[in-house]
C-alpha positions as CSV (number, residue, x, y, z in Angstrom):
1,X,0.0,0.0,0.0
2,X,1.4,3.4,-1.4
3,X,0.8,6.4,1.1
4,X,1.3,10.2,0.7
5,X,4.1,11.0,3.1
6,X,5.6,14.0,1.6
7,X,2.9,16.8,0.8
8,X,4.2,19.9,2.1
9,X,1.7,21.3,5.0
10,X,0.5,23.8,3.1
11,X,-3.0,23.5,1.3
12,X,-2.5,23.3,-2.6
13,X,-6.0,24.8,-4.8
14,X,-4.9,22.7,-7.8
15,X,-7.1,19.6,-8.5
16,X,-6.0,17.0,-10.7
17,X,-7.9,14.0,-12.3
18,X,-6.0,11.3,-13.3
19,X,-8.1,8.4,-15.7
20,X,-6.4,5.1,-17.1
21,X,-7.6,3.1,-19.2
22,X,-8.9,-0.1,-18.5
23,X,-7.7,-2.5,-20.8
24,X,-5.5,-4.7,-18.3
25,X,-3.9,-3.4,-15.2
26,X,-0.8,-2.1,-17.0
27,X,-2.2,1.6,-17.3
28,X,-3.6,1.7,-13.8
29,X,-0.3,0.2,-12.6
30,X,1.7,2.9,-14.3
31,X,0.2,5.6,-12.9
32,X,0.7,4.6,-9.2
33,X,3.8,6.5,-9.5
34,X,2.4,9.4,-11.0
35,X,-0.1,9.7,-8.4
36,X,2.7,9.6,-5.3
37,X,4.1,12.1,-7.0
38,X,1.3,14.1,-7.1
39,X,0.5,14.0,-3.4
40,X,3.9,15.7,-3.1
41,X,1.7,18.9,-4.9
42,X,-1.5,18.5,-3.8
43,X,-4.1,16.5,-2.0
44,X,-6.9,17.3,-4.4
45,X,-6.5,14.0,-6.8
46,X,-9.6,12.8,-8.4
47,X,-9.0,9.0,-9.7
48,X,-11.7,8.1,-12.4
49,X,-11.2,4.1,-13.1
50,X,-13.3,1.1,-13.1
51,X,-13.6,-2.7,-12.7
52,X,-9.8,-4.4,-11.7
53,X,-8.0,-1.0,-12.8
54,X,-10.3,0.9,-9.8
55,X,-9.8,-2.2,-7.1
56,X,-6.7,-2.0,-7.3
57,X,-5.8,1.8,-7.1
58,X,-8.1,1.8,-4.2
59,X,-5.8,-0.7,-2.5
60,X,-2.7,1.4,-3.4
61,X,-4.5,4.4,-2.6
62,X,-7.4,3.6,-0.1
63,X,-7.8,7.9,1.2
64,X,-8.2,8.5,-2.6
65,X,-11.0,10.2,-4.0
66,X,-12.5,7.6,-6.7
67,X,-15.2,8.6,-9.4
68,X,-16.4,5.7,-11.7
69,X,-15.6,5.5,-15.1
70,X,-17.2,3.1,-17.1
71,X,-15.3,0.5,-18.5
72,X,-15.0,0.1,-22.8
73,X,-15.6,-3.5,-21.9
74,X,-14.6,-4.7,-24.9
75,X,-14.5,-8.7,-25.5
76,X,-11.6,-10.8,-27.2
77,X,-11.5,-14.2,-29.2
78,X,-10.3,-17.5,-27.6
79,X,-8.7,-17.9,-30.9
80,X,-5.7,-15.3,-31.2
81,X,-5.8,-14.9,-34.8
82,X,-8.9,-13.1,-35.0
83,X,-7.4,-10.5,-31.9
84,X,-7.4,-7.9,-34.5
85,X,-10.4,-8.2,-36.6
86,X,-12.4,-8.3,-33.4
87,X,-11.1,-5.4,-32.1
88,X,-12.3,-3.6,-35.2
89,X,-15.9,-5.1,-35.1
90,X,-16.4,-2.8,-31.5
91,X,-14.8,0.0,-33.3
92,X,-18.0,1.6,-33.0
93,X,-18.6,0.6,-29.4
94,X,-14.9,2.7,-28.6
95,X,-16.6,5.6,-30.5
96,X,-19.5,5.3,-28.2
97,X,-17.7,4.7,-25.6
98,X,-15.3,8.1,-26.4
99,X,-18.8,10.4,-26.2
100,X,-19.7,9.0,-23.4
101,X,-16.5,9.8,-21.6
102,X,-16.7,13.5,-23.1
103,X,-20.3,13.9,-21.7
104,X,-19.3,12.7,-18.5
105,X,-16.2,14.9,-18.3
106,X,-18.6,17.7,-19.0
107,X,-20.4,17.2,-16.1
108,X,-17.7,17.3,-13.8
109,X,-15.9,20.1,-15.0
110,X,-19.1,21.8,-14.0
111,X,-19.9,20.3,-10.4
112,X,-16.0,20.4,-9.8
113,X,-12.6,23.1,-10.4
114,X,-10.6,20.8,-12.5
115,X,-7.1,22.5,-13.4
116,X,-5.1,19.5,-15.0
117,X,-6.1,16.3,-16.4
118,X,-3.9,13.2,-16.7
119,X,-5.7,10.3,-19.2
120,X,-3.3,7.6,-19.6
121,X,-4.8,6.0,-23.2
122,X,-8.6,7.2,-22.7
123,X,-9.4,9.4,-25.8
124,X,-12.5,11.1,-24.0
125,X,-11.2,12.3,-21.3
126,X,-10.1,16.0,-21.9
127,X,-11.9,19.3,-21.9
128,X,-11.3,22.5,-24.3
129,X,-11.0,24.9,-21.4
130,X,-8.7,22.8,-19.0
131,X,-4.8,21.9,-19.4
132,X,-4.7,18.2,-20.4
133,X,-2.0,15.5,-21.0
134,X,-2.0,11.8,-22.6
135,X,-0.1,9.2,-21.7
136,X,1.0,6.7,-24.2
137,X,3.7,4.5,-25.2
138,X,1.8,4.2,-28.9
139,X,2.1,7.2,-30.9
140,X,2.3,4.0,-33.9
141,X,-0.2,1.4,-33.3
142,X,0.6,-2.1,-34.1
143,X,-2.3,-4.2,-35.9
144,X,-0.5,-7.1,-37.4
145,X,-1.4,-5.6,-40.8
146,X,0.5,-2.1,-42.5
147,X,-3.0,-1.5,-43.6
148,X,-4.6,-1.6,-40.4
149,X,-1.3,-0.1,-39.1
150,X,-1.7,3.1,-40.9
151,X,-5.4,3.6,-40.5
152,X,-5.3,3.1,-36.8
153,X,-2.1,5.2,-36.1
154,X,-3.5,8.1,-38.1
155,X,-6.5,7.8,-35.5
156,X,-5.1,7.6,-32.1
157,X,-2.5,10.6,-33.6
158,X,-5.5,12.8,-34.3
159,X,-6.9,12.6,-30.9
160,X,-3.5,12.9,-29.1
161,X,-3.3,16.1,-31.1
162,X,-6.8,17.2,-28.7
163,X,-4.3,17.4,-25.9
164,X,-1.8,20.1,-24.6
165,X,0.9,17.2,-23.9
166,X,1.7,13.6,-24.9
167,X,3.7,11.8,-22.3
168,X,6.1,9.1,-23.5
169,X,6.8,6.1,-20.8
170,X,10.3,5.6,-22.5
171,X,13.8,6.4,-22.3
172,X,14.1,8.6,-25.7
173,X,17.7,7.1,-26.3
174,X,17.8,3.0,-24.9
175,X,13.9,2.7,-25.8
176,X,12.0,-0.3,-24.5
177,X,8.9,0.4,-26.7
178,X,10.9,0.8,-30.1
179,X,9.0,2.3,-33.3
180,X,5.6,2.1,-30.9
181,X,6.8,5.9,-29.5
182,X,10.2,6.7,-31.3
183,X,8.5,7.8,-34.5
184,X,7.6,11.6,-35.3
185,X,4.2,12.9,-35.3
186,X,3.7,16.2,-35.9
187,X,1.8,18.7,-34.5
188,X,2.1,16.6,-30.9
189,X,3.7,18.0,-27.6
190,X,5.7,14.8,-27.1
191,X,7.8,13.7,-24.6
192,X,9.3,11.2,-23.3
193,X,9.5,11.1,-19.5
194,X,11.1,7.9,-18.6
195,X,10.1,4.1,-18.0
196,X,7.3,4.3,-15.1
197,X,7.8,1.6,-12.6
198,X,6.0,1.5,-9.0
199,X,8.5,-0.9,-8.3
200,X,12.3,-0.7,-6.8
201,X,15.2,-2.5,-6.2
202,X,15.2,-4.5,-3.3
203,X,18.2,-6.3,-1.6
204,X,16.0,-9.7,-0.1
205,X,17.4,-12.8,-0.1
206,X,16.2,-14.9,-3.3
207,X,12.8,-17.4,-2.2
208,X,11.6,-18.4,-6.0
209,X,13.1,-20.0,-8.7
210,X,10.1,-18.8,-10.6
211,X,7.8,-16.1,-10.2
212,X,4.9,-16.3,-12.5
213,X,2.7,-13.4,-13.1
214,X,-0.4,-13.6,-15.3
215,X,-2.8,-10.8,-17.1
216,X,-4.2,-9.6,-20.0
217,X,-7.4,-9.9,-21.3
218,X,-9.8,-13.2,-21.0
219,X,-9.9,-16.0,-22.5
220,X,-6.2,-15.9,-23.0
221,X,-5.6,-15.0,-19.4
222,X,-7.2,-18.5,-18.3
223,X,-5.5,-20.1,-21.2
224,X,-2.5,-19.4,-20.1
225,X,-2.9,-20.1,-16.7
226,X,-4.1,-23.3,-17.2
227,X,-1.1,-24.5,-19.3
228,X,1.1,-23.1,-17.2
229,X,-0.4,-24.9,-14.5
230,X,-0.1,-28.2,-16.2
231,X,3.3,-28.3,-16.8
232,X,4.0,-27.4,-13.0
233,X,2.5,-30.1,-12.2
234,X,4.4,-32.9,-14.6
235,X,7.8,-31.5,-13.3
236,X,9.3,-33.8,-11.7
237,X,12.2,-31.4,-9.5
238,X,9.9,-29.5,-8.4
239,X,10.9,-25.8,-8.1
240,X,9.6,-23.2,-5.5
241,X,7.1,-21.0,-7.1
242,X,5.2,-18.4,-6.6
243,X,2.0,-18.0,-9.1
244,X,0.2,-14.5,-9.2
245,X,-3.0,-14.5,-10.6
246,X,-3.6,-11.3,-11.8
247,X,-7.1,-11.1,-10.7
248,X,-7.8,-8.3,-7.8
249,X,-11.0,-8.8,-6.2
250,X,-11.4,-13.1,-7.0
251,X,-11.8,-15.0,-3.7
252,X,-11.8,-18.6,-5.4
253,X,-8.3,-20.2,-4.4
254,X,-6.2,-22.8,-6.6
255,X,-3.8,-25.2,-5.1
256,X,-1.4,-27.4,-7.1
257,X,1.4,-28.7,-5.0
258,X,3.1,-27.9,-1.7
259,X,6.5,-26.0,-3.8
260,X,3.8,-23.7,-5.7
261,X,2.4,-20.9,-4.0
262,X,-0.6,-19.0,-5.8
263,X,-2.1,-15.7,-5.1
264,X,-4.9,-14.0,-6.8
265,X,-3.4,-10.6,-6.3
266,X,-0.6,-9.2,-4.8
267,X,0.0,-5.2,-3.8
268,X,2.8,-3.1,-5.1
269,X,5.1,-4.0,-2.0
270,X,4.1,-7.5,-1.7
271,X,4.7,-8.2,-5.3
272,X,7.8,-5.5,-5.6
273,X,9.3,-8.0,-2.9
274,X,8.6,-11.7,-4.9
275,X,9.8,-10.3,-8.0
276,X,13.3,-8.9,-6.0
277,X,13.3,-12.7,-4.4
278,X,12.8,-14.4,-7.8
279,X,15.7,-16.0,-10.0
280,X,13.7,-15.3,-13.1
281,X,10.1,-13.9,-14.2
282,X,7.8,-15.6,-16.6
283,X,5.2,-12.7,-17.5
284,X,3.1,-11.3,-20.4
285,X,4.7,-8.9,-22.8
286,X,3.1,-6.4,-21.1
287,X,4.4,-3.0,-21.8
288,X,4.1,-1.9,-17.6
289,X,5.3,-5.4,-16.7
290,X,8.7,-4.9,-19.1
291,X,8.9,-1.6,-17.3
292,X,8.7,-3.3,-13.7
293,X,11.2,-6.0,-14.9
294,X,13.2,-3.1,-16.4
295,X,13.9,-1.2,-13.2
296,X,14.5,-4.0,-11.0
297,X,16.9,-5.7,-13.4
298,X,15.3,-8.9,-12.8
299,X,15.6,-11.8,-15.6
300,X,12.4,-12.2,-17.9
301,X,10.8,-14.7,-19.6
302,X,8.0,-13.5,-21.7
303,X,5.2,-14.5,-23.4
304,X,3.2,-12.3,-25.9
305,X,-1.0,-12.5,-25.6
306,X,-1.5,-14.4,-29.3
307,X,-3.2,-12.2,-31.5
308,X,-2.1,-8.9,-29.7
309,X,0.3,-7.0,-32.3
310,X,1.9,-4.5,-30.1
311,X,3.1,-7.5,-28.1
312,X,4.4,-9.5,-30.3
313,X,6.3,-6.3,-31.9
314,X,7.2,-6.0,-28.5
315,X,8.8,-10.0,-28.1
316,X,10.5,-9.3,-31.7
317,X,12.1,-5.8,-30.4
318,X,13.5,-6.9,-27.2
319,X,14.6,-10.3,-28.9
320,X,16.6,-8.7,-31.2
321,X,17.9,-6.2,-28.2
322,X,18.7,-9.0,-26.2
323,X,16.9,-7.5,-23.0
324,X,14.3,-10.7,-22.6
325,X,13.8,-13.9,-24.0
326,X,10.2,-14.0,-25.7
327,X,8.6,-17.4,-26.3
328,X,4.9,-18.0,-27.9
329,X,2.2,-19.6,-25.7
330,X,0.9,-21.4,-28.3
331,X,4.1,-24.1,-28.1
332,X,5.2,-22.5,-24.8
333,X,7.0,-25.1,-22.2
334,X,8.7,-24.0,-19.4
335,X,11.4,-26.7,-19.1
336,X,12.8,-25.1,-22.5
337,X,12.3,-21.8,-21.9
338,X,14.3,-22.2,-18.7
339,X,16.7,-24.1,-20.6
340,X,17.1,-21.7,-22.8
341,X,17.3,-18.5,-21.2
342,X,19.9,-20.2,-18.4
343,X,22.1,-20.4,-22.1
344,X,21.8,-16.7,-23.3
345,X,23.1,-13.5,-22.3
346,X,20.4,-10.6,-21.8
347,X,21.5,-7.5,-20.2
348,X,19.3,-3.9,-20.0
349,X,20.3,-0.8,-20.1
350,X,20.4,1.7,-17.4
351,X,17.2,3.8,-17.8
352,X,16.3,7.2,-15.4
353,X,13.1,5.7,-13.8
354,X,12.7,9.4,-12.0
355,X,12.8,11.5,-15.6
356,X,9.2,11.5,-14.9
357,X,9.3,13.8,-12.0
358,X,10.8,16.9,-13.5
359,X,7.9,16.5,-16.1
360,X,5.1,16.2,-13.9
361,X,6.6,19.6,-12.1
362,X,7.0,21.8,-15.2
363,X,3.4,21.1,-16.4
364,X,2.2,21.9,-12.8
365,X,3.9,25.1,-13.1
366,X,2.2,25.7,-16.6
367,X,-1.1,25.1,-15.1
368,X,-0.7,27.1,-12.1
369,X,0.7,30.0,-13.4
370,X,-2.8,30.8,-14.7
371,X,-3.8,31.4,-10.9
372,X,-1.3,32.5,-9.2
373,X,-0.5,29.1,-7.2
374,X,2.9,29.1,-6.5
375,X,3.8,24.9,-6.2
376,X,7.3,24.0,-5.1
377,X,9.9,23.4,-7.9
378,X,11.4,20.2,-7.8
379,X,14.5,19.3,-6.1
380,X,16.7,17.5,-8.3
């Protein structure tokens, strides 16, 4: 659990709302550190989320003022191939979805002062009259087709152009994202503020030989989870692991064996500490999750959701960069993977995790310089 410990004493008048996206945990995760940083300004934080991505901020931030957002709820195929042409059939539930956002941001502006507005990947949320900033780490979206590619990139561009600021999760010179942010667009305020992490490096003595954390969207979540599980089970040495389900909120528990330990969900400290006391990480290709992995240096395995273009651009990029080792689920075994990591060399590079901070403070100067709020410059 994530409390505010350093607000200066001083009331601040600025109020921020800060909206992610609810497609996984990955956006709600990456703006945990945001928020922190935040409370260092003021104590006037609005959080507008839903479903898992809500739950769990609550946890991390349980003083928190919480509005609800609703979800885009969008559904995906148990067959990975058709990932893509599914997402386009709800093409016009997103469009729905984006007014409804708009109308409900209306509304608020008017029962509430809002002076800066964070929306980590949630078109909708921004308002003509009010400073607002977009986080993504896709200013190029990946479809699986240079078609698609095109068509879908030209999109999300024009409505990043709706806001003041595009912020860039990624180190502008040792990228972990690639050509999904290091590609010009113009007429967009973009920078790039740093890998966000929640996480940091903790000296614990190691407890895991595997630490297995699963998310993403159903079915492929279960899919995975149950394959994974399998193969636990038929190894013979059996190996201390510790199994995170990704699911905040579930009550039903799983048991396999007496060396496997699984959790539904874990909170930023808990799982900060099993991923310090693992020997290696088998995750999704998650963007946040290679961001986690990232700052803590740990060793990854991962494994790209099938039919998900962005993260299987992802597997290919940091193959090639030799940060991770990528393996598909569709064949995936762990006894090779293992194997075949323990015979590699993978090495990142050293990334400024805390770019993010002198950021966050100049656009909080921007905003407040319209009414005289005078907010502390940040101590570097």
């Amino acid at each position: 659990m994530i409390e505010n410990t350093s607000m200066p004493s001083e009331s601040r008048n600025i109020t921020v709302l800060i909206a992610p996206l609810d497609w996984g945990l990955g956006h709600a995760t990456r703006c945990i550190p945001i928020i922190k940083e935040l409370y260092k300004y003021t104590s006037q934080i609005i959080i507008a989320a839903s479903g898992l991505s809500k739950h769990l901020l609550q946890t991390e931030f349980p003083n928190a003022e919480f509005i609800s957002l609703k979800g885009y709820n969008l559904t995906y195929p148990r067959n990975g191939k058709l990932f893509i042409f599914k997402i386009f059939t709800q093409i016009p539930k997103i469009i729905i979805r984006k007014y409804q956002e708009q109308k409900q941001i209306r509304k608020l502006v008017k029962a509430r002062k809002i002076d800066l507005i964070i929306s980590d990947n949630r078109p909708g949320i921004f308002h003509k009259s009010i400073y607002a900033v977009y986080i993504t780490h896709q200013i190029t979206v990946k479809t699986g087709n240079t078609l698609f590619d095109r068509v879908a990139s030209g999109l999300h561009q024009t409505v990043i152009k709706k806001f003041n600021e595009c912020w860039v999760p990624d180190d502008e010179i040792h990228g972990l994202s690639g050509s999904l942010s290091h590609t010009y667009a113009r007429n967009i305020c973009q920078k790039f503020i740093g890998p966000l992490s929640r996480m940091s490096f903790l000296q614990v003595p190691k407890m895991y030989d595997y630490c297995i954390i699963l998310s993403g969207p159903e079915p492929q979540r279960t899919i995975l989870e149950e394959k994974i599980i399998s193969q636990l089970n038929a190894i013979k040495n059996k190996k201390k692991v510790l199994l995170v389900r990704g699911l905040p909120g579930e009550t039903k528990t799983l048991k396999v064996n007496s060396t496997i330990i699984i959790e539904n969900h874990l909170t930023a400290i808990k799982l900060n500490e099993a991923l310090c006391a693992s020997d290696i990480v088998i995750s999704r290709c998650g963007y946040s999750t290679i961001m986690d992995l990232a700052k803590l240096r740990v060793p990854g395995i991962l494994i790209p959701t099938p039919g998900q273009a962005e993260q299987e651009y992802l597997g290919s990029y940091l193959t090639d960069k030799k940060y991770f080792l990528i393996r598909n689920q569709s064949n995936f075994s762990i006894s090779e993977a293992i194997a075949s990591f323990r015979s590699g060399q993978y090495r990142l590079p050293e990334m400024n995790f805390e770019a993010f901070k002198e950021t966050l403070s100049q656009t909080l100067q921007k905003v407040t310089s319209t009414h005289d709020t005078d907010l502390p410059t940040l101590q570097k």
